[in-house]
VOSE-72334 format. One record per residue (C-alpha): residue number from 1; z, y, x. Coordinates in Angstrom, 1 decimal, m for minus. Each point is the difference from the previous one (the first is absolute). Example, Ala and Ser with C-alpha at 12.3 -4.5 7.8 and 13.67 -1.06 7.14 Angstrom:
<recs>
   resi        z        y        x
      1      7.8     m4.5     12.3
      2     m0.7      3.4      1.4
</recs>
This chain:
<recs>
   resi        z        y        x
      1     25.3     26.5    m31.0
      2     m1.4     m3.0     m1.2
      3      0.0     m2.5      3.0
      4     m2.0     m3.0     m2.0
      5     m2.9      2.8     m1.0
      6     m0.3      0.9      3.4
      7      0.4     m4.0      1.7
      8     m2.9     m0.8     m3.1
      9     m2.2      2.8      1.3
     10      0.2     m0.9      3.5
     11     m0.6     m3.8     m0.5
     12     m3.1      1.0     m2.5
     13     m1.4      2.0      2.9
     14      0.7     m2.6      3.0
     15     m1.9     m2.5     m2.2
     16     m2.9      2.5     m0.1
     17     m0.5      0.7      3.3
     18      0.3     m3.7      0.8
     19     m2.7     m1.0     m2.4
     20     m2.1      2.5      0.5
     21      0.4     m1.0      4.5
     22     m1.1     m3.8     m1.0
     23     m2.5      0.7     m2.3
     24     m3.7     m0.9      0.5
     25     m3.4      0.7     m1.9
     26     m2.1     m0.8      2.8
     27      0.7     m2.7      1.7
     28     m3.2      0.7      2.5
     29      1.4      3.6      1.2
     30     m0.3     m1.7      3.6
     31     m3.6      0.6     m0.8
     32     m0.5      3.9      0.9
     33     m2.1      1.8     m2.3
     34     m2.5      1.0      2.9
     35     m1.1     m3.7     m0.4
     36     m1.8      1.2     m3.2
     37     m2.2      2.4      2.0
     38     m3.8     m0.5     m0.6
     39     m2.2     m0.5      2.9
     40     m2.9      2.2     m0.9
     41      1.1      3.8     m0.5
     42     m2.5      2.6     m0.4
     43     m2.6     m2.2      0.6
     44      1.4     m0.9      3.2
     45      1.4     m3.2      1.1
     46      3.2      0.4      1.2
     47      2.7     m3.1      2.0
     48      3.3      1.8     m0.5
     49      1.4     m3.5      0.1
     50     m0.4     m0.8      3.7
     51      3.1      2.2      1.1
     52      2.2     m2.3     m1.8
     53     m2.2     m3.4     m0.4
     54     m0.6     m1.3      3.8
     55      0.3     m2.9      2.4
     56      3.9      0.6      0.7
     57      0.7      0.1      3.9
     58      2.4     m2.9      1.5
     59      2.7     m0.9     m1.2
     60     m2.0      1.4     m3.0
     61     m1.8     m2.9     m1.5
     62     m1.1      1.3     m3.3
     63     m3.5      0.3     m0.4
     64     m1.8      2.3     m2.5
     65     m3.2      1.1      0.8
     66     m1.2     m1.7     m3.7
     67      2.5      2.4     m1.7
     68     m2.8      2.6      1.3
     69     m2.6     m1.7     m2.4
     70      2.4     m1.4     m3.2
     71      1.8      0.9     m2.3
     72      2.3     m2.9     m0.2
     73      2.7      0.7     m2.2
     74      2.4     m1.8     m2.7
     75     m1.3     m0.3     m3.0
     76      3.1      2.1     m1.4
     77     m1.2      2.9      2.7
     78     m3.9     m0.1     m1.5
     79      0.7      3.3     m1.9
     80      1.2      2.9      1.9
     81      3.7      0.8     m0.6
     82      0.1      3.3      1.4
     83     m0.5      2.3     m2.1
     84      1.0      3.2      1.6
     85     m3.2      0.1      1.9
     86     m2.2      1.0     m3.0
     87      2.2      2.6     m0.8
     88     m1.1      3.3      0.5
     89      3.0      2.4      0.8
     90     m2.4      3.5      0.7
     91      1.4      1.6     m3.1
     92      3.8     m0.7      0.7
     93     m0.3      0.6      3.8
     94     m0.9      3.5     m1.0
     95      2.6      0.6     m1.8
     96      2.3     m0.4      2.8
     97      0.3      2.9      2.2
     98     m0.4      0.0      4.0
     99      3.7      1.3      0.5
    100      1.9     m2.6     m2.9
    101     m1.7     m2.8      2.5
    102      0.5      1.4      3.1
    103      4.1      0.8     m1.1
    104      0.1     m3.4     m0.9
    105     m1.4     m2.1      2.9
    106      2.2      2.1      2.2
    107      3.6     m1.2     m1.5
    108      1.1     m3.6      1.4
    109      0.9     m2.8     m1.8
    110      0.9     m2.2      3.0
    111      3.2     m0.5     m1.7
    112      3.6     m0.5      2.4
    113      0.3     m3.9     m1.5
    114     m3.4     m1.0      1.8
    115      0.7      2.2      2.9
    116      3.6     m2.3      0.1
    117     m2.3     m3.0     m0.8
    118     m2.6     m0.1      2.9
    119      1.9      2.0      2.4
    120     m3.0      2.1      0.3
    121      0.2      3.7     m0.5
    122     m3.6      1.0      0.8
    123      1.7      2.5      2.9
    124     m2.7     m1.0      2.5
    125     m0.2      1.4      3.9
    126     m2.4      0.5      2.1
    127     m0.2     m3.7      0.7
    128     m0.1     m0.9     m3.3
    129      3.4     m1.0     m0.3
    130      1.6      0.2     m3.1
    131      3.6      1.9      0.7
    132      3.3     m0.1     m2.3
    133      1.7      3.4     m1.3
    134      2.2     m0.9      3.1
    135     m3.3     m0.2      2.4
    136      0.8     m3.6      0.3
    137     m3.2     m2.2      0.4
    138     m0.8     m2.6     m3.1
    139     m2.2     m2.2      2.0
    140     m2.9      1.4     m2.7
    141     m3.4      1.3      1.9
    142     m3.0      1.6     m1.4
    143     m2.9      0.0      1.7
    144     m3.6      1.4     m0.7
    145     m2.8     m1.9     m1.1
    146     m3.4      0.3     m1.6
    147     m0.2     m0.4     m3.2
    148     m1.7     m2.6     m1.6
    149     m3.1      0.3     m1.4
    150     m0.4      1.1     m3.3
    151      2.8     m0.1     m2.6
    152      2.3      1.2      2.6
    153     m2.2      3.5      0.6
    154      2.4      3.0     m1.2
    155     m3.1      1.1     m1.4
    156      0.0     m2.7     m2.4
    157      3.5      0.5     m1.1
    158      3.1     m0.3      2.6
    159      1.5      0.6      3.0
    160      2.2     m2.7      1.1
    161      1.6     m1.3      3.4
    162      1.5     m2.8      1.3
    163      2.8     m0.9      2.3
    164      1.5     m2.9      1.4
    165      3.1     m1.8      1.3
    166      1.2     m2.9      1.8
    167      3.1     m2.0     m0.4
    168      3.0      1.5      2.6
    169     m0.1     m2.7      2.8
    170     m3.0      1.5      0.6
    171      1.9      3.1      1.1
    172      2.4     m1.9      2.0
    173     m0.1     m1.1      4.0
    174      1.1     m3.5      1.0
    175      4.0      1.3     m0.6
    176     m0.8      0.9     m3.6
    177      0.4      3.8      1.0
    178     m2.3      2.4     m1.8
    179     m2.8      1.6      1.9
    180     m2.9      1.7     m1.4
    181     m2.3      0.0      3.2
    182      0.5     m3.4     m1.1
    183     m1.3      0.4     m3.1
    184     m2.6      1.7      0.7
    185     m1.5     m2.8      2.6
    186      0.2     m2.4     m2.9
    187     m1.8      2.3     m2.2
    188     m2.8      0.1      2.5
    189      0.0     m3.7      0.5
    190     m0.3     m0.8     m3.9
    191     m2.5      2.9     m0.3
    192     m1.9     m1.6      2.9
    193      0.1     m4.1     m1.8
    194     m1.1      1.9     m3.4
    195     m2.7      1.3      1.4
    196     m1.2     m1.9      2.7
    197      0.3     m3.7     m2.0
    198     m2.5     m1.6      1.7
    199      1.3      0.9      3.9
    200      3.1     m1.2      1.5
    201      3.1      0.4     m1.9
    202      2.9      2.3      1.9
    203      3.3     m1.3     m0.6
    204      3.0      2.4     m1.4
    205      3.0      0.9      2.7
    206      3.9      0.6     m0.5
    207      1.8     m2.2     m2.8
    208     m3.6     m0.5     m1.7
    209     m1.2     m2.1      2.9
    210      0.8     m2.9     m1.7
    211     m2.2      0.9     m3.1
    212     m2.4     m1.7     m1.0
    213     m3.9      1.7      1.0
    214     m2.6     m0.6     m1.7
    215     m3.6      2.1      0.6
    216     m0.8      1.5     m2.8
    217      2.9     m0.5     m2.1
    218      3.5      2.7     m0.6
    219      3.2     m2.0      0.8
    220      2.3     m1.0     m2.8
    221      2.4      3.1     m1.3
    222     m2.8      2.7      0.9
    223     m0.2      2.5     m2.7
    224     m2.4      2.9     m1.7
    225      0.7      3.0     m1.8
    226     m3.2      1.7     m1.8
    227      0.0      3.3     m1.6
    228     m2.8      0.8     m2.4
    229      0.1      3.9     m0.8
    230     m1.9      2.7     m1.4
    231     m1.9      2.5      2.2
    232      1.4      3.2      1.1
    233     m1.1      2.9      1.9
    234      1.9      1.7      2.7
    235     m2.0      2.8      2.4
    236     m3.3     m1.4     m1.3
    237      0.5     m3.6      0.8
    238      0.6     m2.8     m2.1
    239      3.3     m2.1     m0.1
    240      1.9     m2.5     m1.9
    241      2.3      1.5     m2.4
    242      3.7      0.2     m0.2
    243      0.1     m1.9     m3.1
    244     m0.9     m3.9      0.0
    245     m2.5     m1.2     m2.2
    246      1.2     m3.6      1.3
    247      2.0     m1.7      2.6
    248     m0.9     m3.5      0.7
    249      2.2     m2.2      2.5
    250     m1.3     m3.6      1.6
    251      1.7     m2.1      1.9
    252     m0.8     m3.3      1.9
    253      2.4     m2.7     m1.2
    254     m1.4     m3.3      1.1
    255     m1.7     m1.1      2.7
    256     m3.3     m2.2      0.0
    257     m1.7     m1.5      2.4
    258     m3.7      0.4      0.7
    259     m0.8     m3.8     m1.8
    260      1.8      1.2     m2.9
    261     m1.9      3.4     m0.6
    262     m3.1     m2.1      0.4
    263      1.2     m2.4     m2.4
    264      0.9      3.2     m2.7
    265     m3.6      1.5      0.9
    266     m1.9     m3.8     m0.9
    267      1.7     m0.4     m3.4
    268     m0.6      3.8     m0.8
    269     m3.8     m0.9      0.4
    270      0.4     m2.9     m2.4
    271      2.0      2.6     m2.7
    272     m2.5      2.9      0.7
    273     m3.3     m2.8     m1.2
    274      2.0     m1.3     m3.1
    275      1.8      3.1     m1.5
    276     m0.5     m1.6     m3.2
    277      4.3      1.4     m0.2
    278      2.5      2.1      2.0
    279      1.2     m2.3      2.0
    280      0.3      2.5      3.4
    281      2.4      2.1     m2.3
    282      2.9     m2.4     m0.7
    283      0.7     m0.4      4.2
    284      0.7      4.2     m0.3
    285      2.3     m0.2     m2.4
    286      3.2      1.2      0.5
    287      3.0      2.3     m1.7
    288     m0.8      3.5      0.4
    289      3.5      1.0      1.6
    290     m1.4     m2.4      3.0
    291     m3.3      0.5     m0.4
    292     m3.0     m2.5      0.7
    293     m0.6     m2.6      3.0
    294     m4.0     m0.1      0.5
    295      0.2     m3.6      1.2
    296     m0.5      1.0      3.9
    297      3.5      0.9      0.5
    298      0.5      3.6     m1.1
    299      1.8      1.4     m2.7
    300     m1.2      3.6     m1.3
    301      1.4      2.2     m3.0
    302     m0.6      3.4     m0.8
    303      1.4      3.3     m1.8
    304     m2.1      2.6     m2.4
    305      0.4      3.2     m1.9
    306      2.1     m0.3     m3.3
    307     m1.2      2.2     m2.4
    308      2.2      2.7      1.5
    309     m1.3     m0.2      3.3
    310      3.1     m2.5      1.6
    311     m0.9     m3.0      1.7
    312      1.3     m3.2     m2.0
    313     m1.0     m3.3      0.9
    314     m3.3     m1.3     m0.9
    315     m0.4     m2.8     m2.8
    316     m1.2     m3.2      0.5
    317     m3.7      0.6     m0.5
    318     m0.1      3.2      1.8
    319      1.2     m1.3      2.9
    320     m2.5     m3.3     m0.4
    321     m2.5      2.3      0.8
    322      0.8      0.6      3.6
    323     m0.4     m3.6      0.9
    324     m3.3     m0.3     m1.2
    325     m0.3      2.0      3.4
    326      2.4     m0.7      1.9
    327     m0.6     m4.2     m0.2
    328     m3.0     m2.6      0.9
    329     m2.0      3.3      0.7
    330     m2.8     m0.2      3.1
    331      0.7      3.4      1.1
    332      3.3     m0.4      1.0
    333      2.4     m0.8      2.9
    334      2.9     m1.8     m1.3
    335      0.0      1.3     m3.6
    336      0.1      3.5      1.4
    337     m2.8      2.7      0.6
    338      1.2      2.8      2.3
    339      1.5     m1.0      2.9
    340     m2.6     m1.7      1.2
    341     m1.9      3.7     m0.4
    342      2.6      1.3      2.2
    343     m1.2      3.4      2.3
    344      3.5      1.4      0.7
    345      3.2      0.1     m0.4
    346      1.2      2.7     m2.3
    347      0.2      1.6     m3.9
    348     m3.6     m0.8     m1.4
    349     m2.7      3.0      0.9
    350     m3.5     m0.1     m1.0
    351     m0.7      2.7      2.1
    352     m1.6     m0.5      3.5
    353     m1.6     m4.0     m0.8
    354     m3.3     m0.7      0.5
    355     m2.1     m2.6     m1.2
    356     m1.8     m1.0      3.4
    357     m0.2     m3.7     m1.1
    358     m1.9      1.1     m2.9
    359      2.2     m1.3     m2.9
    360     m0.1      2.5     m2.2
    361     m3.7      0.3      0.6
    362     m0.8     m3.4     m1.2
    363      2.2      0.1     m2.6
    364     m2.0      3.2     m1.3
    365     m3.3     m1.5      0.5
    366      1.3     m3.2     m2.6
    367      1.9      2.4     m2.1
    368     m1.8      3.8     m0.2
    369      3.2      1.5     m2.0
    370      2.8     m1.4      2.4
    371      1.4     m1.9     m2.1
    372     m0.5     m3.4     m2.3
    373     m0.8      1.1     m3.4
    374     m3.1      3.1      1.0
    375      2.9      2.8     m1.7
    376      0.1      1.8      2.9
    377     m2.8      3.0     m0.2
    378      1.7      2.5      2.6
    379     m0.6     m2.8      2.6
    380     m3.5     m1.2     m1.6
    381     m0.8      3.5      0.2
    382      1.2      0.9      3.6
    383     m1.8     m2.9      2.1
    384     m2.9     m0.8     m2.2
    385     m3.2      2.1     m1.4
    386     m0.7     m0.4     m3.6
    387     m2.6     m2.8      0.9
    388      2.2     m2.1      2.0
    389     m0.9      1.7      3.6
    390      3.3      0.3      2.3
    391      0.6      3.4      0.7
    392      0.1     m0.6      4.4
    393      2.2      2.4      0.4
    394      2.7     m0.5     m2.3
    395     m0.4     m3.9      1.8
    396      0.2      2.2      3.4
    397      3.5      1.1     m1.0
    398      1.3     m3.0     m1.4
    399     m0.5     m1.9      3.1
    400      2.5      2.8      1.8
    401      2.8      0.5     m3.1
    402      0.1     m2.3     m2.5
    403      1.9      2.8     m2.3
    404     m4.0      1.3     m1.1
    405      0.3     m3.2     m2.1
    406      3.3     m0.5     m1.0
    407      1.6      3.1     m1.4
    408     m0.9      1.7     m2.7
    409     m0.4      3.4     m0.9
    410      2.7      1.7     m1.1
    411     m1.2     m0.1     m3.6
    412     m0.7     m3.6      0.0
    413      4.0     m0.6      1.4
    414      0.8      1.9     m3.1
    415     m2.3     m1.6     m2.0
    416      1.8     m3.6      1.4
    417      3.0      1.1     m0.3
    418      0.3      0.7     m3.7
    419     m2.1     m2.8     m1.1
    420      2.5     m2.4      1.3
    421      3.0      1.9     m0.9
    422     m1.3     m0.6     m3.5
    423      0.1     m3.6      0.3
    424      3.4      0.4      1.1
    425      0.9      2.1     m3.3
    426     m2.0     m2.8     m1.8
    427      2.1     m3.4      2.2
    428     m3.2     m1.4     m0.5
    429     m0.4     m1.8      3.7
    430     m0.8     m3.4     m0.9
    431     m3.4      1.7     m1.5
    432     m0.9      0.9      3.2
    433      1.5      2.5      2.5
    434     m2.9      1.3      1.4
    435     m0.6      3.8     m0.1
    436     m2.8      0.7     m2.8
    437     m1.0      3.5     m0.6
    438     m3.4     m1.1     m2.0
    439     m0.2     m3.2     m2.0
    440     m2.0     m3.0      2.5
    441     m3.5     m0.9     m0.5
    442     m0.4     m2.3      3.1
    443      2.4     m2.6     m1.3
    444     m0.3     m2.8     m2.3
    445      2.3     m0.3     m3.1
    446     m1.0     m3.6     m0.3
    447     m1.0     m2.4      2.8
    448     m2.7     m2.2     m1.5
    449      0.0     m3.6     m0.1
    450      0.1     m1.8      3.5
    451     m3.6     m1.9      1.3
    452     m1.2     m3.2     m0.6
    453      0.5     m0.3      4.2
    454      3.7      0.7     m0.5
    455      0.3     m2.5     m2.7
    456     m1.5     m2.6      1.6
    457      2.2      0.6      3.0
    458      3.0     m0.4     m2.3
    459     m1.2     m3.5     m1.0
    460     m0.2     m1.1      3.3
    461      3.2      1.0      1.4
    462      1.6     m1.9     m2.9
    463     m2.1     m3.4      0.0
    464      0.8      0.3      3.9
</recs>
């Protein structure tokens, strides 16, 4: 055996997958390609841009209402880098059969080395608590939320579900002894200063008394795990699937005070008038066997279908594109989205929600097709006449089970799920991951030129 062929060979192939982790086309992939959206769809005028660009809610500082009305991107981000979306994948969908899918949605690729990684072996009780092959407890708790509105619709591609975990004194009494009825009280007292941000602030108990609180904010070592997965079917009701489309992990590695996060959200308005560069890019970056700090303390990397179906690590501008989300976003609660859309504890169910605040209902009076880019016809067509009329009673429903608007049919799941498992055959992520059956019309390939009003605003800020 020659020894020096085979050392040669396996160097060669480290180098590969080391360039190919660090290298970046698009510098700008923290800028999602639902940004490109056009606001008038079918003749209507649609605001899918108000789930995500808000007034953020203390300690959330970052204000973006004028994202709702402006395009205001790099220079470098002008034309549209995501491709994928004017693809149009009918032909090869067909040619994939219902049972190849279904057979291979339903074989795992949660692999043993990220099970030994995260501790977390997706083994989840009643109580959502994730158990080891030993029925041990990994301090890792699901819990069910509503989705957000949206990308985040199964019906517009995915299932996903997130879980949490503290660091262990949280588990400990005052002797350092481990007690889950202790855990669980500290849950419920970060669930309540998440939530409640603006009310009095409940202080943890045990060994985490002496941690810091802060409404509105996760303490330092808190961690999420996020599955993205296909959709299944199981006795007629939609499910995530046994194999992973994605596994994302955050975790909370620094600690800023509320002066600071105002500070980060008044410079961010200064970058966001005069992106003339990339300049919000460069605080991301970050090796890809770490991942990427998003400048507010968190630290987030992710793992995605090889072409094989395994999970490997994302590269560097695959994994940039979470943090355009998961950053200076107004929607969210300390970089994070679900938690503070807690229901229960427990595995993620759609079933049984309602939409009695009427979220979903505005969201569908903005956006007619539930989702940002006007693709989605099964929803146009179940809530809304051809002329635009809301049909009252598919409105009716809504309001008591939210699952009338996001599943789909069991065609469309199929439909979903072989569209995407051609991009995974194609590795071509950073062109977009969003599931495309028929190539986009309601989004712009180029962004024109920015306004006179914008301009002038630039020249101000700089002779200031």
């Amino acid at each position: 055996m020659d020894y020096q062929k085979i050392f040669f060979k396996t160097l060669v192939s480290s180098l590969v997958l080391y360039k190919g982790l660090f290298a970046i086309e698009n510098y700008g992939a923290y800028i999602t390609p639902m940004c490109y959206t056009k606001t008038e769809q079918n003749g209507r005028i649609t605001n899918p841009c108000y789930a995500c660009h808000t007034n953020g809610e203390e300690p959330n500082y970052f204000n973006e209402l004028a994202l709702q009305q402006e395009y205001l991107f790099p220079k470098q981000m002008m034309q549209n880098p995501y491709t994928n979306l004017f693809k149009d994948r009918e032909a090869e969908i067909e040619k994939i059969s219902d049972s190849f899918i279904l057979n291979y949605i339903s074989l795992s690729n949660y692999n043993k080395a990220l099970q030994e990684k995260y501790n977390c072996f997706f083994h989840f009780d009643a109580e959502g608590f994730d158990r080891d092959p030993k029925g041990r407890f990994t301090l890792w708790r699901a819990f069910v939320y509503k989705p957000f509105v949206g990308t985040f619709f199964p019906t517009n591609g995915s299932i996903d579900d997130v879980i949490l975990r503290l660091p262990e004194i949280f588990a400990q009494d005052e002797k350092g002894q481990f007690s889950i009825d202790m855990y669980k009280s500290n849950l419920q007292t970060l669930l309540h200063n998440i939530q409640n941000s603006q009310s009095n602030t409940k202080r943890y108990i045990g060994k985490a008394s002496t941690m810091r609180v802060d409404a509105g904010l996760y303490p330092v070592g808190t961690e999420f795990l996020h599955s993205v997965r296909y959709i299944d079917f199981h006795a007629g009701k939609a499910e995530g699937s046994k194999r992973f489309k994605e596994l994302r992990y955050g975790k909370k590695e620094r600690y800023l005070s509320y002066s600071e996060l105002e500070l980060l959200a008044d410079d961010e308005a200064l970058e966001e008038v005069d992106a003339e560069g990339l300049p919000a890019m460069q605080s991301y970056l970050k090796d890809p066997f770490g991942g990427f700090y998003n400048a507010l303390g968190w630290r987030f990397l992710g793992y995605i279908e090889d072409q094989k179906g395994n999970l490997r690590l994302q590269n560097q501008e695959e994994a940039l594109s979470c943090i355009g989300c998961h950053a200076k976003l107004g929607a969210t609660t300390d970089s994070t989205f679900a938690f503070k859309r807690h229901l229960r504890w427990g595995y993620q169910d759609l079933y049984g929600i309602d939409d009695a605040d009427g979220e979903y209902k505005k969201y569908l009076e903005q956006n007619p097709s539930g989702n940002e880019y006007g693709s989605n016809d099964e929803v146009l067509e179940k809530f809304f006449y051809k002329g635009g009329e809301k049909k009252t009673e598919a409105f009716k429903k809504l309001s008591e089970d939210i699952t009338i608007l996001v599943i789909p049919s069991y065609k469309r799941a199929m439909q979903l799920n072989k569209a995407y498992y051609l991009i995974v055959k194609e590795q071509s992520f950073i062109y977009a991951k969003e599931v495309v059956i028929r190539a986009m019309h309601n989004v712009y390939k180029k962004i024109e030129e920015r306004d006179t009003k914008i301009k002038e605003i630039i020249s101000s800020e700089k002779r200031n």
